[in-house]
One Martini backbone bead per residue (centre of mass of N, CA, C, O) as a GRO file, in nm:
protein
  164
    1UNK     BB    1  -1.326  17.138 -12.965
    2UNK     BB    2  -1.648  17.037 -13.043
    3UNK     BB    3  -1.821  16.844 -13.190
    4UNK     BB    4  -2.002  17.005 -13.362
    5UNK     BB    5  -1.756  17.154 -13.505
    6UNK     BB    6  -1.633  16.864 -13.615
    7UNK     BB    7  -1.866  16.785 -13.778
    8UNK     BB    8  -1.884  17.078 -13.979
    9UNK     BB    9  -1.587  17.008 -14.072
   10UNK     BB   10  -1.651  16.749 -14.223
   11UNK     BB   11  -1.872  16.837 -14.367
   12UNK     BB   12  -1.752  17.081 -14.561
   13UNK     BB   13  -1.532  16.865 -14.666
   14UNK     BB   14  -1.756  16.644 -14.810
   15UNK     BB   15  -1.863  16.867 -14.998
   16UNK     BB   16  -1.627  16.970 -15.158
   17UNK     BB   17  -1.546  16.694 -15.276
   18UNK     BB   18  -1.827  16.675 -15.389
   19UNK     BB   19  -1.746  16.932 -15.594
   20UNK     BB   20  -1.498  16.826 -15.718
   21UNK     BB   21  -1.636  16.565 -15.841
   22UNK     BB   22  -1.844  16.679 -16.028
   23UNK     BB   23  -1.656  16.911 -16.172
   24UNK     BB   24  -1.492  16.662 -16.334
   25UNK     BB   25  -1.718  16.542 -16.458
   26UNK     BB   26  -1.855  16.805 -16.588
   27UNK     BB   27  -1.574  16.830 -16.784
   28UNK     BB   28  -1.545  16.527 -16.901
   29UNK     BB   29  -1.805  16.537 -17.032
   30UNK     BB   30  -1.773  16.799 -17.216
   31UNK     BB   31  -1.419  16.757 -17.310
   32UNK     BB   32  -1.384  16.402 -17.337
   33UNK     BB   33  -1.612  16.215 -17.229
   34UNK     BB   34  -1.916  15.990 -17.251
   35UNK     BB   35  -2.234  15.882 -17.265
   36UNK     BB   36  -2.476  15.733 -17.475
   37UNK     BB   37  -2.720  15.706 -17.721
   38UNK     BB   38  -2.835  15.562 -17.976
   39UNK     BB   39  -3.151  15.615 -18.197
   40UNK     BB   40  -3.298  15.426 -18.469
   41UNK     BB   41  -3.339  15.375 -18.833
   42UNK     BB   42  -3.085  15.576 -18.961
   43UNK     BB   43  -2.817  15.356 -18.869
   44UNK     BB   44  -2.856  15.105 -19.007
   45UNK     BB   45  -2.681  14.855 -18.899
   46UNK     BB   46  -2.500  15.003 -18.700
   47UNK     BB   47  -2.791  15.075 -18.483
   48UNK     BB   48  -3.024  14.995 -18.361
   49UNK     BB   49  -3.356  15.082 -18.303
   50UNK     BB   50  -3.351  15.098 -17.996
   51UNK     BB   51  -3.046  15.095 -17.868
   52UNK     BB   52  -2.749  15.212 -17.806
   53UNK     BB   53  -2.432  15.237 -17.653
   54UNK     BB   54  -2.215  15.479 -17.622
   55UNK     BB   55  -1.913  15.643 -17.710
   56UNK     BB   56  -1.812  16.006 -17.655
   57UNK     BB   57  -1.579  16.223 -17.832
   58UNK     BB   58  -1.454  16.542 -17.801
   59UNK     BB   59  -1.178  16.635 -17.914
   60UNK     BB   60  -1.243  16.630 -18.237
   61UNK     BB   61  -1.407  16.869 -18.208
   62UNK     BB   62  -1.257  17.041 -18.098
   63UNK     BB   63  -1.005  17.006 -18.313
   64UNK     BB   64  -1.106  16.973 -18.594
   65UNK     BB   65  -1.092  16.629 -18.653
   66UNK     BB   66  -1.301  16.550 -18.863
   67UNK     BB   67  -1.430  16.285 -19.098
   68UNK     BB   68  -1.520  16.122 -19.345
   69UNK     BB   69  -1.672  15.855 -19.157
   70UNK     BB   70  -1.770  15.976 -18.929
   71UNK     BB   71  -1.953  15.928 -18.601
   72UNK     BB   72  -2.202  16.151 -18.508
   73UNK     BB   73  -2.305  16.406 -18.279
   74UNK     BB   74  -2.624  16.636 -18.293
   75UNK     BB   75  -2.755  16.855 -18.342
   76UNK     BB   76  -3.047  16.940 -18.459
   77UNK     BB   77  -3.178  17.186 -18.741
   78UNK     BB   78  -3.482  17.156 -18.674
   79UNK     BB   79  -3.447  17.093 -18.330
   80UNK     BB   80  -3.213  17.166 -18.082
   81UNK     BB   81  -3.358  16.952 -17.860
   82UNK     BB   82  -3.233  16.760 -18.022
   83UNK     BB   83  -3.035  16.430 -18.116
   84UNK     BB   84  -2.831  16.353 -18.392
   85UNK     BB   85  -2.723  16.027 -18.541
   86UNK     BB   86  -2.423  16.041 -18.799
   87UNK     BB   87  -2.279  16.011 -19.094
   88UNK     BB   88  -2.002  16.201 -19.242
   89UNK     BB   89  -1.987  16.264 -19.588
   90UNK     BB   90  -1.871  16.584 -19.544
   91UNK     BB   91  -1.653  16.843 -19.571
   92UNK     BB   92  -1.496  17.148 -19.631
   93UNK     BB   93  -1.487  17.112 -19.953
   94UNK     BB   94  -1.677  16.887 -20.058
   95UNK     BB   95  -1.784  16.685 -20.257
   96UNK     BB   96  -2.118  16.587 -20.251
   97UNK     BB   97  -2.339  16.291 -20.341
   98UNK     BB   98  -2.679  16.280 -20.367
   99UNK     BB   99  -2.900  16.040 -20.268
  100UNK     BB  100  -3.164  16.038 -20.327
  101UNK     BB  101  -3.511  15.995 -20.173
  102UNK     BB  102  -3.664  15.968 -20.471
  103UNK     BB  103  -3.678  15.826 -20.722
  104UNK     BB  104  -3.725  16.049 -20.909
  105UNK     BB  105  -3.487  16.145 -20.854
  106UNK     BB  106  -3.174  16.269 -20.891
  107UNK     BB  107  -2.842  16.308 -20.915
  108UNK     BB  108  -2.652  16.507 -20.710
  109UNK     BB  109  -2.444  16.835 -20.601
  110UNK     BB  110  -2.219  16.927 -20.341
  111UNK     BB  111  -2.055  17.195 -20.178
  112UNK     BB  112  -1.930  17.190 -19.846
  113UNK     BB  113  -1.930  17.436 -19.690
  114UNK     BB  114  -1.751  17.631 -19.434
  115UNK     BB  115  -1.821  17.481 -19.113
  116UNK     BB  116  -1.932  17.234 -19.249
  117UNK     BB  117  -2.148  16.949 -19.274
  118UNK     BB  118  -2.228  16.614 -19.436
  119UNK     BB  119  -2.524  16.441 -19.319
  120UNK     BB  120  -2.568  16.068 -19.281
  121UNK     BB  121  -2.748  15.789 -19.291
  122UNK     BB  122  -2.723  15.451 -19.366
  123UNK     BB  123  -3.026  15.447 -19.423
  124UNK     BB  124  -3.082  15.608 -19.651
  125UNK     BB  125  -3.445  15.552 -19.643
  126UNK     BB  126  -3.427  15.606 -19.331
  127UNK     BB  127  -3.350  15.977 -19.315
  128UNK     BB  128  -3.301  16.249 -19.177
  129UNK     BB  129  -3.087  16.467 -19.352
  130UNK     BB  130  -2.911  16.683 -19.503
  131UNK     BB  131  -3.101  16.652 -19.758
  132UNK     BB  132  -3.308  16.831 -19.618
  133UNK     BB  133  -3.144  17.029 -19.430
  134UNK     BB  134  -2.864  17.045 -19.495
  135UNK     BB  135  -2.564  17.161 -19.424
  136UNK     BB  136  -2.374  17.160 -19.094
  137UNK     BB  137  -2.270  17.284 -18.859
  138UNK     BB  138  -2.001  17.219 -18.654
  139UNK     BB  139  -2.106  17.335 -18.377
  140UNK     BB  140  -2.344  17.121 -18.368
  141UNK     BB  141  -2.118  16.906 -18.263
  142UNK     BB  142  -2.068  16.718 -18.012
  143UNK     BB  143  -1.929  16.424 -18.145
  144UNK     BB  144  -1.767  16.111 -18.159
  145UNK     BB  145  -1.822  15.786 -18.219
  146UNK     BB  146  -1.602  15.505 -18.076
  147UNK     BB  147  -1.797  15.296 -17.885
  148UNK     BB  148  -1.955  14.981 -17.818
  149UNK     BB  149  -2.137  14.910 -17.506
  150UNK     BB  150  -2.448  14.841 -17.609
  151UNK     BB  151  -2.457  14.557 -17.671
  152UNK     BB  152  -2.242  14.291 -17.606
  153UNK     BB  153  -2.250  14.148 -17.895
  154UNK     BB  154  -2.142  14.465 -17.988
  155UNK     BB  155  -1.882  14.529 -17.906
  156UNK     BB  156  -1.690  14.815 -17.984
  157UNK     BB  157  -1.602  14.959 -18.245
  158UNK     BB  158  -1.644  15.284 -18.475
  159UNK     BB  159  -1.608  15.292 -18.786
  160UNK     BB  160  -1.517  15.383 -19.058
  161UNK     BB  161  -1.727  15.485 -19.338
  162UNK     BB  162  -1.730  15.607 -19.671
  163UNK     BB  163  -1.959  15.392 -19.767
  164UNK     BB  164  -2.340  15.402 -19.810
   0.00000   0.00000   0.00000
């Protein structure tokens, strides 16, 4: 075998492995878990409004495994191009008490159709959610945030919690 024909072959090993190591990262971001960004002012002070790095885990997400008090990562319902980052309030059959957006509103109850969650923002006066837009569907939940990695001295778990 010429010189030429040993490069091509080692070419297209070379080639072969980086796209299974490519198709490997991009099933692992898609179904197991990913890297991403919270930002904005309406998780705080959960999240920084400047922008904290999280890890995202889709485990829960496939398994419907999702519980009120978990921060999860979803399509907004108002522009599906955007992605919003809120806490489950209320999931398929929960009665959820909705805490006005004004003053002058009352306090009511939904119950949170099946196949739906009920998402809102820890920032309760800053937070653009569910009060908004109603239960979002379940398929629009992209993830479960379960670890804060950036900024560093805020390293660690994200906890549930039951009460906003």
């Amino acid at each position: 075998m010429g010189p030429w024909r040993v490069m091509m072959r080692e070419g297209w090993e070379r080639a072969a492995l980086f796209t299974k190591f490519a198709c490997f990262v991009n099933v692992f971001n898609s179904y197991v878990m990913e890297v991403t960004v919270c930002m904005g002012p309406s998780m705080m002070p959960t999240f920084n409004p400047s922008g904290d790095v999280v890890l995202l885990e889709h485990v829960s997400t496939k398994l419907n495994r999702l519980k009120a008090g978990d921060v999860v990562v979803a399509k907004s319902p108002t522009n599906p191009r955007l992605i919003v980052c809120k806490r489950i309030v209320g999931v398929s059959g929960d009665r959820v008490t909705i805490v006005p957006i004004k003053e002058t509103e009352q306090l009511r109850h939904v119950v949170v159709p099946k196949g739906h969650v009920w998402l809102q923002g820890d920032n309760i006066r800053n937070s653009t959610d569910s009060r908004h837009y109603g239960p979002v569907p379940s398929a629009m939940v992209k993830g479960k945030v379960f670890y804060k990695i950036w900024p560093p001295r805020e390293w660690g778990p994200v906890g549930s919690r039951l009460s906003l």
